[in-house]
C-alpha positions as CSV (number, residue, x, y, z in Angstrom):
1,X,13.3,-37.1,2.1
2,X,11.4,-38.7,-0.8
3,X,7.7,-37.6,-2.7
4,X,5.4,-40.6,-2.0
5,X,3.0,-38.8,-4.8
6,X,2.1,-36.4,-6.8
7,X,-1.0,-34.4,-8.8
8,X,-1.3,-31.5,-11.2
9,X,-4.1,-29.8,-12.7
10,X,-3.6,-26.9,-15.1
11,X,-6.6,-24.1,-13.8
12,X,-7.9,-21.8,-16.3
13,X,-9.9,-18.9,-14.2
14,X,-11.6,-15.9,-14.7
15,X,-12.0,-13.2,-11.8
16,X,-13.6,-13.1,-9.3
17,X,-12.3,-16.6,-8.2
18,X,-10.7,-18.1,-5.1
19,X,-9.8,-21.5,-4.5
20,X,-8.6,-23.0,-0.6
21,X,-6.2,-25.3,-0.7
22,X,-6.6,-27.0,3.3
23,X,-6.1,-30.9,3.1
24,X,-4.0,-32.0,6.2
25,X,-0.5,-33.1,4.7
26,X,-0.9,-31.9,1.2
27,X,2.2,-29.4,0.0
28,X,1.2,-27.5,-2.5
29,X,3.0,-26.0,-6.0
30,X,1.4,-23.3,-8.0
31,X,3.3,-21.9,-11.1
32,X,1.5,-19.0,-12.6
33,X,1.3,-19.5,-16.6
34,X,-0.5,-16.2,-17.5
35,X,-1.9,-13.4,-15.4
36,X,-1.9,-12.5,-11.8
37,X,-3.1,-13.6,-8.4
38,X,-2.4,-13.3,-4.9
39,X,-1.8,-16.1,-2.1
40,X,-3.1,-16.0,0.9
41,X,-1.7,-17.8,4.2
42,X,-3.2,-18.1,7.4
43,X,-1.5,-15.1,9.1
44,X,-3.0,-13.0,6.8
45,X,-0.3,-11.9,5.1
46,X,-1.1,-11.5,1.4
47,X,1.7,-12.1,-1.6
48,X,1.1,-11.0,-5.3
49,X,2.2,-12.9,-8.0
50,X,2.4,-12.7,-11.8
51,X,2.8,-14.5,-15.0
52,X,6.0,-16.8,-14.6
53,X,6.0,-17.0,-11.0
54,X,6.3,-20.1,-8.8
55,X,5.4,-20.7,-5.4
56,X,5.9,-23.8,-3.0
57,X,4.1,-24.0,0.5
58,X,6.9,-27.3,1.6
59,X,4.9,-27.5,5.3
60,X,1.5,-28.1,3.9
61,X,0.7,-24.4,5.4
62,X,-3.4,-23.8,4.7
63,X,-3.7,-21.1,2.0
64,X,-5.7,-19.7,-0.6
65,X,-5.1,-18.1,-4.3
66,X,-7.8,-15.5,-5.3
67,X,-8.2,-13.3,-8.1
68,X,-6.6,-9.8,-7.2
69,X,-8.8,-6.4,-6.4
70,X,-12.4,-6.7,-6.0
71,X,-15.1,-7.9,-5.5
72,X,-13.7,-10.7,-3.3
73,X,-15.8,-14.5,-3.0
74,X,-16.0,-17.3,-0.4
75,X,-12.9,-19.5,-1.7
76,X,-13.8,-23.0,-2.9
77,X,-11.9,-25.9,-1.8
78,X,-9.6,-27.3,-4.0
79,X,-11.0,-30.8,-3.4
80,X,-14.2,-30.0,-4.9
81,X,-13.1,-28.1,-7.9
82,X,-10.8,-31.3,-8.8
83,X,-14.2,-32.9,-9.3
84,X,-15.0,-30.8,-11.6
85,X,-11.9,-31.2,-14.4
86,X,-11.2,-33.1,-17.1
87,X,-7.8,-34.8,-18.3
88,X,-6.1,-32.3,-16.0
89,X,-8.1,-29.1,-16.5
90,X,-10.2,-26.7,-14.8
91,X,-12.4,-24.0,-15.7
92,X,-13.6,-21.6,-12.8
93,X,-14.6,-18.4,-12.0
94,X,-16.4,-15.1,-13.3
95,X,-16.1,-13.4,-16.6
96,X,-13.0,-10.8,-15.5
97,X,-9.8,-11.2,-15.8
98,X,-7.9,-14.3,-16.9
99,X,-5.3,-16.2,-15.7
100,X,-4.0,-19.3,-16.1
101,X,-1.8,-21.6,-13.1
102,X,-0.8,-25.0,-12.6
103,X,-1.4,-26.7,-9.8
104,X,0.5,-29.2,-8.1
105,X,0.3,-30.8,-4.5
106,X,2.6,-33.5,-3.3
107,X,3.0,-35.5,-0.2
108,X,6.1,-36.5,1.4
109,X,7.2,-40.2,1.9
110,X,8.5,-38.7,6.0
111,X,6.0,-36.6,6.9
112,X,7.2,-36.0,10.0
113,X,11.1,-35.1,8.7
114,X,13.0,-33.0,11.2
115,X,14.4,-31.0,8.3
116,X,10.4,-29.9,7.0
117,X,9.8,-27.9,10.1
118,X,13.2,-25.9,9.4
119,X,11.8,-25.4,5.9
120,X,10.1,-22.0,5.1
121,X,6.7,-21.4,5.1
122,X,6.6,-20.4,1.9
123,X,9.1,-20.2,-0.9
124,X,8.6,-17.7,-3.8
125,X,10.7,-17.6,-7.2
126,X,9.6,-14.9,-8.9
127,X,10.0,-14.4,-12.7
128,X,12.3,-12.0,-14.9
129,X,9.8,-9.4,-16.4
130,X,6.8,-10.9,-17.6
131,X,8.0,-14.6,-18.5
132,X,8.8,-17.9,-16.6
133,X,12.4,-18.7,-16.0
134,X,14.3,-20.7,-18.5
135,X,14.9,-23.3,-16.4
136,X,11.3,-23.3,-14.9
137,X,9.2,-23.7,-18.5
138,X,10.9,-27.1,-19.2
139,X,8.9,-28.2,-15.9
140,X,5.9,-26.7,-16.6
141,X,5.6,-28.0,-19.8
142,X,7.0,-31.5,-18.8
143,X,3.9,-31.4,-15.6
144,X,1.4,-30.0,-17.8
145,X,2.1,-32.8,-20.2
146,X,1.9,-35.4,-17.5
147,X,-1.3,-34.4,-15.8
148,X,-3.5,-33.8,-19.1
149,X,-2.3,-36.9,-20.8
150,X,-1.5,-39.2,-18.2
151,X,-0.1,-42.5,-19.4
152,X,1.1,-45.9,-17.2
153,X,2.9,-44.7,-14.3
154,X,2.3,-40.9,-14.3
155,X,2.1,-40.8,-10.3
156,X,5.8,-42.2,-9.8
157,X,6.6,-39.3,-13.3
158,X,5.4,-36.3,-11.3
159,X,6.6,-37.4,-8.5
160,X,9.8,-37.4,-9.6
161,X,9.5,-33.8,-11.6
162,X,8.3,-32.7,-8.2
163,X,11.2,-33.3,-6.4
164,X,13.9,-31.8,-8.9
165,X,11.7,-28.9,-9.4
166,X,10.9,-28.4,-5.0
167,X,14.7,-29.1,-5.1
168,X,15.7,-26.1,-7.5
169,X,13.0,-24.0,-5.7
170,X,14.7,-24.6,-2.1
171,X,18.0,-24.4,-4.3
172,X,16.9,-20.7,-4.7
173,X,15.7,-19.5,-1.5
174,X,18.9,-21.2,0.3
175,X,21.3,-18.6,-1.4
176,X,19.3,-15.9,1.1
177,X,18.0,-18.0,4.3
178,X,18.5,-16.1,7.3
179,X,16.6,-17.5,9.4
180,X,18.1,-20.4,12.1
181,X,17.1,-23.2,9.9
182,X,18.0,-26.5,8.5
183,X,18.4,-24.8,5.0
184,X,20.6,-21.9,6.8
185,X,22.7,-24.7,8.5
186,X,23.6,-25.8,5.3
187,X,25.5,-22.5,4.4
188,X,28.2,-23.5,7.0
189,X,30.6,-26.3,5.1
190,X,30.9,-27.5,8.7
191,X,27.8,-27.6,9.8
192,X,26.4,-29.1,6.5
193,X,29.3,-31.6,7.0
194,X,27.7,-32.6,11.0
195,X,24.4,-32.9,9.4
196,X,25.0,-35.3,6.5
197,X,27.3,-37.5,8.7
198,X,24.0,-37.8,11.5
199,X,21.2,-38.1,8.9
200,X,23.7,-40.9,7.0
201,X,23.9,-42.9,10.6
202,X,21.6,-42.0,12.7
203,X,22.3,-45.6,14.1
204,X,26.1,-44.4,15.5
205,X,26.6,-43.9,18.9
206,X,27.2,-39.9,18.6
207,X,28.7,-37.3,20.9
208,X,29.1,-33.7,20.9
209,X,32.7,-34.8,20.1
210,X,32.3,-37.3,17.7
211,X,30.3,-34.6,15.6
212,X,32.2,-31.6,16.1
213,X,35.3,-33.8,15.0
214,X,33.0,-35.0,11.9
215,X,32.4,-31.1,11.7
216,X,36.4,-30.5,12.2
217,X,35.7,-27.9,14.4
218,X,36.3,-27.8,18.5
219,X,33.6,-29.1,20.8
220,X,32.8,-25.5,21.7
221,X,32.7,-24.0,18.0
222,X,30.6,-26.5,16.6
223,X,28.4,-26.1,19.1
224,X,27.7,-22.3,18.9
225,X,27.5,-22.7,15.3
226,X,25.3,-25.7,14.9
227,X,22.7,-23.9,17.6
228,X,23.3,-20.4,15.6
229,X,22.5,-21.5,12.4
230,X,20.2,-24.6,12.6
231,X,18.5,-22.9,15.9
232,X,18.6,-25.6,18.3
233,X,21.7,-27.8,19.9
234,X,23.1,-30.7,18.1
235,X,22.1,-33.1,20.8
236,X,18.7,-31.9,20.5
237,X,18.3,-31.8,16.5
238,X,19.7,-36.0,17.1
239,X,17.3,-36.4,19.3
240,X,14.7,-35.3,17.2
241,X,15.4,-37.4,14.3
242,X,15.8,-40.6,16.1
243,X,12.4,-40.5,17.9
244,X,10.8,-39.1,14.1
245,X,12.7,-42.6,12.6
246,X,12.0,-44.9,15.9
247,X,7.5,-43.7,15.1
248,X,8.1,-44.4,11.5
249,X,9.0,-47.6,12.5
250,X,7.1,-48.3,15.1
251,X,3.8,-48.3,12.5
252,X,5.2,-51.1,10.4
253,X,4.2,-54.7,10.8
254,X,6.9,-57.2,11.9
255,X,9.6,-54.7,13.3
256,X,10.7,-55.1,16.9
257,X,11.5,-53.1,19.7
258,X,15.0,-54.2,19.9
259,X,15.4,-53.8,15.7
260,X,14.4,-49.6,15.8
261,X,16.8,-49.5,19.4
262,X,19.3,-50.8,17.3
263,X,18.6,-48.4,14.2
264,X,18.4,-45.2,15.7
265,X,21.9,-45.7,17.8
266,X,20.3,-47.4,21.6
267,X,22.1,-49.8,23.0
268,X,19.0,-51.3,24.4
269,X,15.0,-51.5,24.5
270,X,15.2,-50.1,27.7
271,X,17.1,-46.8,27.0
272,X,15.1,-46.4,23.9
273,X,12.1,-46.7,25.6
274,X,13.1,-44.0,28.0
275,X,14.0,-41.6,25.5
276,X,11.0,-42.1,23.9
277,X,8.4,-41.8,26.6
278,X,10.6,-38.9,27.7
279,X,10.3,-37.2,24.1
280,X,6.8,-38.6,23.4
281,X,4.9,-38.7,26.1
282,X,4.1,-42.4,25.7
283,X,6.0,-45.4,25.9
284,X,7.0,-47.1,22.2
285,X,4.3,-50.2,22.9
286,X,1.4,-47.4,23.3
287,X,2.3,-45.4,20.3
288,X,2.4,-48.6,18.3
289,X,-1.2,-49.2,19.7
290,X,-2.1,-45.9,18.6
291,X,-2.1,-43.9,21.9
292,X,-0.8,-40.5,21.5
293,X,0.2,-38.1,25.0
């Protein structure tokens, strides 16, 4: 997975404020500089956060930040406050308590990446008492920098910033996943092993056996283990990231049928087209036309 972009603005806000952050795709990052807030998802479940504190919503979950306590006020969309700034700032809000928070949102190059669905909805590094991790304010800085004095190619720099600091971020909440995951798959060296050897050739005619030998495990093991941790066979999860490829490619210009058959591991247009219309609903000619089942 790669960033296609990236944007930052540094918020400075004063309660009561609240700010929705709902634009299809976007991921955001929010890294609290100073003060306190709370975050908001869709569920309704409610997290609080405080100076130091970063938070990463990697499947573009709707959510909202508000000032904590009362009174509460209709959030406004982040899209419209943007509007607002200047090099990179924003001032919002009442005349109550401060707070400061830099926000990020960033969009990824493979939107529809098997492994972002098996990400959680929300990953939370908190800080040590009252102060940003050491290896978090070198980021913040560096992103602050970036966004208020932006210079030739400051997209493709944040971009970049973005994906070490999302990578330290997941780096973080890996060490306790729990849940049947992508991230929790990658606990089990053998499991890990299966998956880097299918995402490096998806094009390879795999088996069961050919990946539990990758895995060096028995055809039985690998397959309770892959299905424990990752939460879903191997067979399936291959399946899953052929077709995602196979619609990538079917919406660029020039590429033929028989090119993606041949790229995500079918030995023909025919079997591909099976899958697909199997897995999709449509055949591979009416997705490229835009119809969707």
């Amino acid at each position: 997975m790669r960033f296609e972009s990236a944007g930052y603005r540094r918020l400075e806000l004063r309660a009561p404020w609240g700010i929705a952050f709902e634009q299809a795709g976007l991921r955001g990052i929010h890294i609290v500089v100073r003060g306190r807030c709370e975050l908001l998802l869709e569920d309704g479940s409610v997290h609080a956060l405080a100076t130091g504190d970063l938070v990463v919503t990697p499947r573009a979950d709707p959510h909202v930040l508000r000032s904590p306590g009362l009174p509460r006020v209709r959030p406004v969309p982040a899209g419209e406050l943007a509007r607002h700034g200047r090099r990179g700032k924003i001032r919002a809000g009442g005349t109550g308590e401060p707070a400061a928070i830099v926000c990020g949102a960033f969009v990824f190059h493979e939107a529809d990446h098997p492994a972002l669905q098996a990400l959680p909805r929300l990953i939370h590094v908190p800080a040590g008492p009252g102060r940003t991790p050491r290896w978090l304010a070198a980021y913040v800085e560096a992103l602050q920098s970036e966004a208020t004095d932006p210079g030739p190619g400051s997209d493709v720099v944040l971009a970049r910033l973005s994906s070490a600091l999302v990578a330290k971020a997941l780096r973080f909440h890996a060490r306790d996943a729990v849940d049947p995951g992508w991230l929790r798959g990658l606990q089990d060296r053998h499991v890990a092993r299966a998956l880097g050897a299918l995402h490096d050739g998806l094009e390879r005619r795999w088996s069961l056996v050919s990946l539990a030998r990758v895995a060096g495990l028995s055809r039985a093991a690998f397959a309770a283990r892959f299905a424990q941790s990752v939460g879903e066979t191997p067979m399936r999860y291959l399946l899953r990231c052929r077709m995602g490829l196979a619609m990538r490619l079917l919406q660029q210009e020039g590429v033929t049928l028989a090119r993606i058959a041949g790229a995500v591991g079918y030995a023909s247009e025919a079997a591909l087209s099976t899958a697909f219309k199997r897995h999709a609903g449509v055949s591979p000619r009416a997705y490229k036309r835009g119809d969707r089942a």
